[in-house]
C-alpha positions as CSV (number, residue, x, y, z in Angstrom):
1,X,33.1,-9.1,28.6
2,X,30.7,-10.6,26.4
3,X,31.1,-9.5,22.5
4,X,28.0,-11.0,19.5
5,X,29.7,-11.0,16.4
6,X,33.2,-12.2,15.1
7,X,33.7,-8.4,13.9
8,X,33.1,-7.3,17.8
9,X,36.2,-10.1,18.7
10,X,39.0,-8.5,16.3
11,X,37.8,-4.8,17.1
12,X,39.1,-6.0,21.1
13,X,41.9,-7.8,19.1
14,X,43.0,-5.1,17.4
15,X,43.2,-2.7,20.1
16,X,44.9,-4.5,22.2
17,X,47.8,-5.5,19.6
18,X,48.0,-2.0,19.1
19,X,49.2,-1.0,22.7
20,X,51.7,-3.7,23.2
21,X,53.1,-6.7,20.7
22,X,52.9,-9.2,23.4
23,X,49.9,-8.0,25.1
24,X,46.7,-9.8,23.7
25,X,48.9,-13.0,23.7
26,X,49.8,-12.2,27.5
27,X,46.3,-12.0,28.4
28,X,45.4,-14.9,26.5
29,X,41.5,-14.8,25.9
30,X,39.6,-18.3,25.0
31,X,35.9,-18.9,23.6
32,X,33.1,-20.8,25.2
33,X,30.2,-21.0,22.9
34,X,27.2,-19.6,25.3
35,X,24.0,-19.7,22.6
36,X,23.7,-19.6,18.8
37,X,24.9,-16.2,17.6
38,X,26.4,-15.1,21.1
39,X,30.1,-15.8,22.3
40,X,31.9,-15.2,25.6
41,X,34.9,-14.3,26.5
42,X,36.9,-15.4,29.2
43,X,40.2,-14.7,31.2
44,X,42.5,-17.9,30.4
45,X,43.5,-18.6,33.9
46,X,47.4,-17.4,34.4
47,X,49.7,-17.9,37.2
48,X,50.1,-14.9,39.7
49,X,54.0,-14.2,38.4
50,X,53.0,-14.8,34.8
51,X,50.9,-10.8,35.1
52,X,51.9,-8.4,37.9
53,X,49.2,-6.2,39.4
54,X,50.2,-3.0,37.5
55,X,49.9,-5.0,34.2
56,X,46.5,-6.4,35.0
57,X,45.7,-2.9,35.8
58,X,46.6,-1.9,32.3
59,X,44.5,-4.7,30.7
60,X,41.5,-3.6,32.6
61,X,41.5,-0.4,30.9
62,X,42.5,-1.4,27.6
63,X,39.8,-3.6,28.0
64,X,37.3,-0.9,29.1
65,X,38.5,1.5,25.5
66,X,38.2,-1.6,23.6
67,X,34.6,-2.6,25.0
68,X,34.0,1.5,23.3
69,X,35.0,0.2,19.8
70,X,32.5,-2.9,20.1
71,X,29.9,-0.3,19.7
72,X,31.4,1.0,16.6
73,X,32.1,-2.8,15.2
74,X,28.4,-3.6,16.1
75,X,27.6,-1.0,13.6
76,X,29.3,-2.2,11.0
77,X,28.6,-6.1,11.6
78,X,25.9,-6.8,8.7
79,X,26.3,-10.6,8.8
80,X,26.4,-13.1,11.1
81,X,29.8,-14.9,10.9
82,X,30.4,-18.8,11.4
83,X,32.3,-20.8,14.1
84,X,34.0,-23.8,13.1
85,X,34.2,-25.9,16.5
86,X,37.4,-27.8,16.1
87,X,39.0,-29.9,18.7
88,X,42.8,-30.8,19.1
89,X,44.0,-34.0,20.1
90,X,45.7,-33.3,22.9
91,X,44.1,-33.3,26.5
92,X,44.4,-29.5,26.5
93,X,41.2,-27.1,26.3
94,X,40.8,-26.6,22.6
95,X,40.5,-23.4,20.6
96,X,38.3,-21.9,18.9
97,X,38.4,-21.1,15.1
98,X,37.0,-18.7,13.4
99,X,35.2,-17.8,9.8
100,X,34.0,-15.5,8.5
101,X,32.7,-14.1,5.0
102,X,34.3,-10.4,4.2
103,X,31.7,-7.8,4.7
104,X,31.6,-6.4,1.1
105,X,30.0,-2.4,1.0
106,X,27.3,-2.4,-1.5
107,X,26.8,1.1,-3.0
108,X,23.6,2.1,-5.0
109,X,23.5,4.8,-7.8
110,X,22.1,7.8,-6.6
111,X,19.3,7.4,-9.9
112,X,18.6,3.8,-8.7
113,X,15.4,5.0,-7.0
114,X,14.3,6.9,-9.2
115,X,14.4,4.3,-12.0
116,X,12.2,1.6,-10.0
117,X,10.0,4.6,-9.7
118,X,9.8,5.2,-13.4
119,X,10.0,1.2,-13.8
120,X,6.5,1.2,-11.4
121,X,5.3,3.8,-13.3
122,X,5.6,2.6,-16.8
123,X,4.3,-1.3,-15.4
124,X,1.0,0.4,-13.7
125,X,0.1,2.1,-16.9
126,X,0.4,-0.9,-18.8
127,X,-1.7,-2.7,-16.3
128,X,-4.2,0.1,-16.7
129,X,-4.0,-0.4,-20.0
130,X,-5.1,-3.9,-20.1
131,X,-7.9,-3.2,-18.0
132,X,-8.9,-0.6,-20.2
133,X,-9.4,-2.7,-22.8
134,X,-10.7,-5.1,-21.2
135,X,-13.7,-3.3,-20.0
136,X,-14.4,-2.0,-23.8
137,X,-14.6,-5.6,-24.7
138,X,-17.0,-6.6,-21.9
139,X,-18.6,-3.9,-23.1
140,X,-19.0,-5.2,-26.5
141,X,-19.5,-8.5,-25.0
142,X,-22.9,-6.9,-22.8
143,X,-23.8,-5.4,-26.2
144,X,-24.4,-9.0,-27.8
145,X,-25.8,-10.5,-24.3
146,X,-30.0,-11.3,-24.8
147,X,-30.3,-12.3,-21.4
148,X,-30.4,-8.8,-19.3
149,X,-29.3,-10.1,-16.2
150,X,-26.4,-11.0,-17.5
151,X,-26.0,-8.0,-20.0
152,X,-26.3,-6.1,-16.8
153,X,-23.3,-8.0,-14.7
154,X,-21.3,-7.6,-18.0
155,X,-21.8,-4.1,-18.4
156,X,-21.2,-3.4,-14.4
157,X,-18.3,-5.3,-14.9
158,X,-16.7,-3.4,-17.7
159,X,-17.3,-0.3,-15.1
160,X,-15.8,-1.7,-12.5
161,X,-12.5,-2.3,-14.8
162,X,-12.3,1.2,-16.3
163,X,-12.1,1.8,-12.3
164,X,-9.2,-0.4,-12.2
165,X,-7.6,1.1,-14.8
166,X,-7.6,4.3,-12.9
167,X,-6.3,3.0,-9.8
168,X,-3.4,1.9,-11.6
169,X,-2.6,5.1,-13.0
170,X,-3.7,7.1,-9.8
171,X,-1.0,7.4,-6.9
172,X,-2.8,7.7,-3.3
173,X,-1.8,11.3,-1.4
174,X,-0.6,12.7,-5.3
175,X,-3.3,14.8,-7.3
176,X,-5.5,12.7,-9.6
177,X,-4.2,12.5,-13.0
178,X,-5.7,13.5,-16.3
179,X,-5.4,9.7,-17.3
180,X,-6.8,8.6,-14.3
181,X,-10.4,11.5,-14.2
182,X,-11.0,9.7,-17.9
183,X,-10.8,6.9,-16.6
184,X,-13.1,7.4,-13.5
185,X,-15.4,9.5,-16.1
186,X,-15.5,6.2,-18.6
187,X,-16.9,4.2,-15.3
188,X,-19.0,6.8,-14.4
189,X,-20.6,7.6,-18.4
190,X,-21.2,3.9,-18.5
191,X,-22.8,3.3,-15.1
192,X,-25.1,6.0,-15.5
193,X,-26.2,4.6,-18.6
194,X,-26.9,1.1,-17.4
195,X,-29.2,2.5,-14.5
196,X,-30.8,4.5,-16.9
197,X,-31.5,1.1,-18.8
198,X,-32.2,-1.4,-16.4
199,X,-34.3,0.9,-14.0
200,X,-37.7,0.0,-16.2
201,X,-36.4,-2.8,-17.6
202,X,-39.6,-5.1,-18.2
203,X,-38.1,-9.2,-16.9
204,X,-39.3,-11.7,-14.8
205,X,-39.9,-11.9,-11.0
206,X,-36.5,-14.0,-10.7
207,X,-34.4,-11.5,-13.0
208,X,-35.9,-8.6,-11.0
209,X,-34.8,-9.9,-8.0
210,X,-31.0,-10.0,-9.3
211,X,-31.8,-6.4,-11.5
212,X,-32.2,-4.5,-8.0
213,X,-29.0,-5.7,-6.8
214,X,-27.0,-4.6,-9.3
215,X,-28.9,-1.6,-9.9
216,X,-28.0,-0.6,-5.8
217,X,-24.2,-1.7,-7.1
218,X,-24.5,0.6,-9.2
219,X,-25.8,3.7,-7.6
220,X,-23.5,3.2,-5.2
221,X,-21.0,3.1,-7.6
222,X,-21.9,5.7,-9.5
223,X,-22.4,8.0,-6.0
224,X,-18.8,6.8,-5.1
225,X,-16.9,8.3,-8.5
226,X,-19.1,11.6,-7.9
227,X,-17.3,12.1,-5.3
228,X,-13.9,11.1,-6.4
229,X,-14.4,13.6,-8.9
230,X,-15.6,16.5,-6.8
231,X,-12.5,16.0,-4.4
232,X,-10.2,15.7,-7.6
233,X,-11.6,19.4,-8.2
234,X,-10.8,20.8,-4.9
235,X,-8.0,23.0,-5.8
236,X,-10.4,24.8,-8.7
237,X,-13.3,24.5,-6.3
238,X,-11.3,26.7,-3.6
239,X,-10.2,29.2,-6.1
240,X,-13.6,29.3,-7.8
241,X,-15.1,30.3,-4.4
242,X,-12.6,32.9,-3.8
243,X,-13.6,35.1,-6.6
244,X,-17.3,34.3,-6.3
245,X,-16.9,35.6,-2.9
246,X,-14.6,38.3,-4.1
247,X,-17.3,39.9,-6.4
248,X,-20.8,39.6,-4.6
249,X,-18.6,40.7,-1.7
250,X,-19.2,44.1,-3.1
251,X,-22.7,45.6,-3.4
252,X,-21.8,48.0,-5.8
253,X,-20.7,45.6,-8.5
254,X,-24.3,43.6,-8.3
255,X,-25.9,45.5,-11.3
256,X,-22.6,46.4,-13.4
257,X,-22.1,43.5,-15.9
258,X,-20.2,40.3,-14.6
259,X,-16.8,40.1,-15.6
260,X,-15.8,36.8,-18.0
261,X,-13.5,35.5,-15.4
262,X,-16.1,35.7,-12.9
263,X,-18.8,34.1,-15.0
264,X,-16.5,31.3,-16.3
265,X,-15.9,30.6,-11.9
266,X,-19.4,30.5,-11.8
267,X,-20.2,28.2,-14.5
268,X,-17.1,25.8,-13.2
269,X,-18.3,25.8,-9.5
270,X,-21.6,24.7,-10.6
271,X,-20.5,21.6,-12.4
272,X,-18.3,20.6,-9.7
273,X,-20.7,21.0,-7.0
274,X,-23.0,19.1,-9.1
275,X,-20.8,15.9,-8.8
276,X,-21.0,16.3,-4.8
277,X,-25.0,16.8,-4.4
278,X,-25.5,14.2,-7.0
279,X,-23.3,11.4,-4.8
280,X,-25.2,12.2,-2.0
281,X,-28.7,11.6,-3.7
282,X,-27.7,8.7,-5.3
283,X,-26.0,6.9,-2.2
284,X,-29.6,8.0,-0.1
285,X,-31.6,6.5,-3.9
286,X,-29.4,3.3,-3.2
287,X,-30.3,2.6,0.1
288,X,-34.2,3.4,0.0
289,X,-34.0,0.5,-3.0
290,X,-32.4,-2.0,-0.5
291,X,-35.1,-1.7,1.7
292,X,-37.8,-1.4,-1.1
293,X,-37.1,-4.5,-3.1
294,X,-36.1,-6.5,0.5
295,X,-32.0,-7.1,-0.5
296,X,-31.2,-6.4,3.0
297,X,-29.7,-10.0,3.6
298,X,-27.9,-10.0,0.5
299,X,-25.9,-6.7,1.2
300,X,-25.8,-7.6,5.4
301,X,-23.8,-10.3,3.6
302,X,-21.1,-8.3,2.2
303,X,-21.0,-6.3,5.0
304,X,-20.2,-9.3,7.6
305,X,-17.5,-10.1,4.9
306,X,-15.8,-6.7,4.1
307,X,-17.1,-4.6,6.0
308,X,-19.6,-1.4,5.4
309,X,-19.2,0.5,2.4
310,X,-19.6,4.0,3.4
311,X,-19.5,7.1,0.7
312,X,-16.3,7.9,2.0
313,X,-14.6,4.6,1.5
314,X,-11.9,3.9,-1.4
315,X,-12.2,2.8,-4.8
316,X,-10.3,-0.3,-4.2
317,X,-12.6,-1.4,-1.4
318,X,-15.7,-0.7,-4.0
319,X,-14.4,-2.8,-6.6
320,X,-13.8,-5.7,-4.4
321,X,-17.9,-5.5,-2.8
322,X,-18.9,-5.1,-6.3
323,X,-16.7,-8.1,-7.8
324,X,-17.8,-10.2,-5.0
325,X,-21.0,-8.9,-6.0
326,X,-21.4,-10.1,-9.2
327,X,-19.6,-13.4,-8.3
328,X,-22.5,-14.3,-5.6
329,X,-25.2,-13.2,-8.5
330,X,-23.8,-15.2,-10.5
331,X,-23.4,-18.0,-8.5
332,X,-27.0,-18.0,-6.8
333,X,-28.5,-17.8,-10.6
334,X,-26.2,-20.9,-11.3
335,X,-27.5,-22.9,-8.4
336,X,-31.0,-21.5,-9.3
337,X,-31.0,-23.1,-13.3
338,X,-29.5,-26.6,-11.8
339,X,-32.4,-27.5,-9.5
């Protein structure tokens, strides 16, 4: 019978002693070590007198009921205990001691998880609050900046860390948050501004180059956080439809006046929608540029190193292209000014 743990060994132990006083010393069971974390047990080798045949019969199914409890002691085994190999120093096989630390129950308070919940909580709003204010003083930062290549990385980059600042608030397969939409809208505002600005910006054949990069960045961007805010809508979207459908549904209501409630679903559905036609204009916008201003080997970079960045891919993913991004801009323009 081959037991793993010293909490396995006294579980046989025990219910043995409890048949018979005598009996666990009458069968007499010694310990070879076999393998690191793994002991066997052996029969100590007894004359023929010393244990008749009907008590040998009894120790084989004592034996077989204890081997049941080993199951039960396995269970509750939660660290490995330790062997101290000592020898005697007589000529006689030595035994076997054994140590062992006390297996101690450790019991949580029922509120434990919920207060690393709240603990998370309260350290991701912090962190979003950082990044929140960092982006407002890149911001200020790109406002100062008379070069407008770099104006433009430090605006994108003061988007890209309102973004952050969402995703910190924002919990994934959980509703958006109010804190986290103003977030997402501050990226949004502020990218649609720069593209705005930087679209017809008069500079150089070198700073164009670097001007349609970002400006793909940023529609991209941009086409990404429409539709994060379109699917942040979907509840009111689905209800909106409902009672749009609800009143044309009926002929007879066509010429009476519209209701409020049915005029306020209209109005609503039609600024959400908005968000999802404009991200798919803007993502087609951003690709036709790639082609037209020849960035293809530039973006076939990122895409060797993270992958492609599809519409439907997260926030987190964007902000790590775009970073890398910037980085590579910023690093080309370095090596650029050195030669």
């Amino acid at each position: 019978m081959i037991v793993h743990t010293l909490g396995e060994y006294d579980a046989v132990k025990s219910t043995l002693q409890k048949e018979g006083a005598n009996l666990w010393d009458n069968i007499g069971v010694d310990t070879m070590p076999v393998s690191p974390g793994k002991v066997e047990f052996t029969p100590k080798p007894q004359k023929p007198t010393e244990l008749p045949m009907i008590k040998c019969s009894l120790n084989l199914d004592l034996i077989q009921k204890a081997s049941t409890n080993l199951k039960n002691a396995a269970k509750r085994s939660s660290e490995r205990n330790m062997i101290d190999h000592r020898t005697t120093g007589s000529n006689t096989p030595s035994r076997r001691k054994f140590f062992y630390w006390p297996i101690q129950e450790v019991t949580q308070p029922t509120q434990s998880i919920q207060n690393v919940k709240e603990k998370n909580v309260q350290k991701n709003s912090k962190s979003g609050q950082i990044h929140f204010k960092t982006a407002i003083q890149l911001t200020a930062l790109a406002d100062k900046e008379s070069d407008i290549v770099q104006q433009f990385i430090f605006y994108l980059k003061a988007a890209m860390h309102f973004v952050v600042a969402g995703l910190f608030i924002d919990h994934p397969g959980t509703p958006c948050s109010k804190e986290a939409q103003s977030s997402y809208k501050e990226a949004r505002k502020l990218i649609k501004w720069i593209s705005k600005k930087f679209e017809n910006q008069e500079c150089s054949q070198s700073q164009g180059k670097y001007i349609s990069m970002l400006l793909v960045l940023s529609m991209k961007a941009q086409a990404m956080l429409d539709l994060n805010l379109y699917k942040s809508k979907d509840s009111e979207v689905k209800k909106d439809v409902i009672t749009l459908n609800g009143h044309f549904a009926n002929s007879s209501q066509m010429a009476a006046p519209v209701p409020l409630s049915t005029y306020s679903a209209l109005l609503r559905h039609h600024h959400n929608v908005g968000f999802l036609q404009t991200s798919f204009d803007l993502w087609d916008q951003a690709d036709e540029m790639v082609f037209r201003t020849h960035s293809e080997d530039f973006f076939i970079q990122l895409e060797h190193q993270f992958g492609s960045l599809t519409l439907h891919c997260s926030l987190r993913k964007l902000v790590l292209i775009v970073s890398t991004a910037i980085k590579k801009i910023e690093k080309d323009r370095k090596g650029c000014s050195t030669k």
